[in-house]
Residue, then its C-alpha position, 0 to 999 in steps of 0.5 A: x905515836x909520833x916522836x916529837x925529838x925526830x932526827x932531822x934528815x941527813x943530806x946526801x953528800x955527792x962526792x963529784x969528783x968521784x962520781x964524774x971520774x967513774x963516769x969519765x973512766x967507763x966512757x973511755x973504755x967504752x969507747x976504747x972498745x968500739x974503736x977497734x985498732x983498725x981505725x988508727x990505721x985511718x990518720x982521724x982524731x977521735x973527734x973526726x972520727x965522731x964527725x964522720x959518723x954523725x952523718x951515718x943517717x943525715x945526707x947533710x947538715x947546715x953548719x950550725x946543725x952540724x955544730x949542734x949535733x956535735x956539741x961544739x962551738x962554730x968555730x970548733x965545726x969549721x976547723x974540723x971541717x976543713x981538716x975533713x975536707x982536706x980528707x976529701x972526706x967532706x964537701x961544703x956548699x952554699x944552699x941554692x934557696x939561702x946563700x948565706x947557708x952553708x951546707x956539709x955533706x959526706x964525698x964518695x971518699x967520705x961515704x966509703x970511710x963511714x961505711x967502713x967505720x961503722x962496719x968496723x965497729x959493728x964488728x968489733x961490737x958483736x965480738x965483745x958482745x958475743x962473750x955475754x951470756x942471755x943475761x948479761x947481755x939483757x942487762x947490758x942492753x937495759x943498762x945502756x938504754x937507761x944510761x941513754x934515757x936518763x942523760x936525755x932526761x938531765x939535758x932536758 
């Protein structure tokens, strides 16, 4: 029989700050760990590097699909381009079919940094993992497909 004095339910009360200060506290070290030291050696702010390695399978990107990609505003995407381009690391042409498209892809120079960045992840990556057991691996694996999933599934 149902009680007819039941206890209303208690909501859940999020402590955001908590919450996005661990968020924020793994991401950084995440990222401090696929980073390797190597890469200071490469004078590329942390965004630069997150430019560069946008392109690791796209040949090109308009302007605002590469602003897109990023996460950033268009103004945003041009000062940093240009700085690339500086690097003669990236170069900016006008679509022949559009001219009012603008157009970004990766120099030789530019190619050959994004190879080694990746490589030196890739390296940095399998030494980290490697310390993992099966399990801890598998987990780890699961653990960042499901963090992966569910930031899809909240942005859309």
């Amino acid at each position: 029989m149902k009680n007819s004095m039941s206890v209303p339910e208690v909501k859940e009360v999020r402590d955001w700050s908590h919450i996005i200060s661990r968020i924020l506290h793994s991401y950084n070290e995440i990222s401090k760990s696929i980073n390797p030291p190597s890469l200071q050696q490469i004078e590329l702010t942390s965004a630069q590097i997150k430019a560069l390695t946008s392109f690791h399978g796209a040949e090109e990107y308009t302007m605002s699909d590469f602003s897109q990609n990023l996460g950033v505003t268009l103004p945003t995407t041009t000062s940093m381009i240009n700085r690339l381009i500086q690097f003669g690391f990236i170069e900016r042409k006008r679509d022949s079919n559009d001219r009012r498209v603008v157009k970004v892809k990766l120099t030789v120079r530019g190619r050959a940094i994004l190879r080694k960045l990746m490589e030196e992840r890739r390296i940095a990556l399998e030494v980290l993992l490697q310390a993992l057991d099966n399990e801890e691996l598998r987990t780890f694996l699961e653990s960042i497909e499901n963090v992966s999933s569910l930031i899809q599934k909240a942005k859309g």
